[in-house]
N, C-alpha and C positions, 0 to 999 in steps of 0.2 A: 392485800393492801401493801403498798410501797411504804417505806421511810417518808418519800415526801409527800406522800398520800396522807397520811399520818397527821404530817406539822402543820398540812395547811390548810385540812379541817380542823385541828386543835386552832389556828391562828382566828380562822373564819368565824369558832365558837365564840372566843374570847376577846376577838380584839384587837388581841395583840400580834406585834412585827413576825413573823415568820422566822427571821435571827433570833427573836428572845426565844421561840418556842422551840429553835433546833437548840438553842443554848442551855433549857431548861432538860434538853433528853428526853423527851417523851420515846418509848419504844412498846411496841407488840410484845406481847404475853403471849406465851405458851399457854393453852388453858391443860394440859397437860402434864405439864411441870408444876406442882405445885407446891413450890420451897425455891421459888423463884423469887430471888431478890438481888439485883443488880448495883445496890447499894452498898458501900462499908459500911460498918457499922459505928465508925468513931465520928463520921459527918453528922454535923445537926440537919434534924429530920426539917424541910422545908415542907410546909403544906398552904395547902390553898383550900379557902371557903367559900365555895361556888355562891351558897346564898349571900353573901357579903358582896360578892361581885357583880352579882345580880341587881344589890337594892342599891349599889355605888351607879349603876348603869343606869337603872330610871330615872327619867327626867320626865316630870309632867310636861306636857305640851299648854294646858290650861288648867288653870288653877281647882282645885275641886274645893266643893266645901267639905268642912269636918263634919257637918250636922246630918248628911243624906242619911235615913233610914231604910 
């Protein structure tokens, strides 16, 4: 898998522009390397919560009731 193979199922996943996602550095992992971190360590850790993203994303189409059993 390419770099831009990469950004633009990350963009396709989530949504977002293709620029945010090259911007964000997404990259491939050696699963090999394992002390693989491409991070300093004095930047604050940026994370993301997939579920949050997710329940930001639903949008009922029609209203449901609260009561269905």
């Amino acid at each position: 898998m390419t770099q831009h193979q990469l950004d633009r199922l990350v963009a396709q996943a989530t949504g977002e522009d293709i620029r945010e996602i090259k911007h964000l550095g997404f990259s491939l992992a050696d699963p090999m390397e394992i002390d693989f971190d491409p991070e300093p360590d004095d930047f604050p850790v940026r994370l993301l919560d997939w579920d949050n993203v997710g329940l930001e994303r639903m949008i009922a189409v029609v209203e449901q009731p609260s009561n269905v059993r």
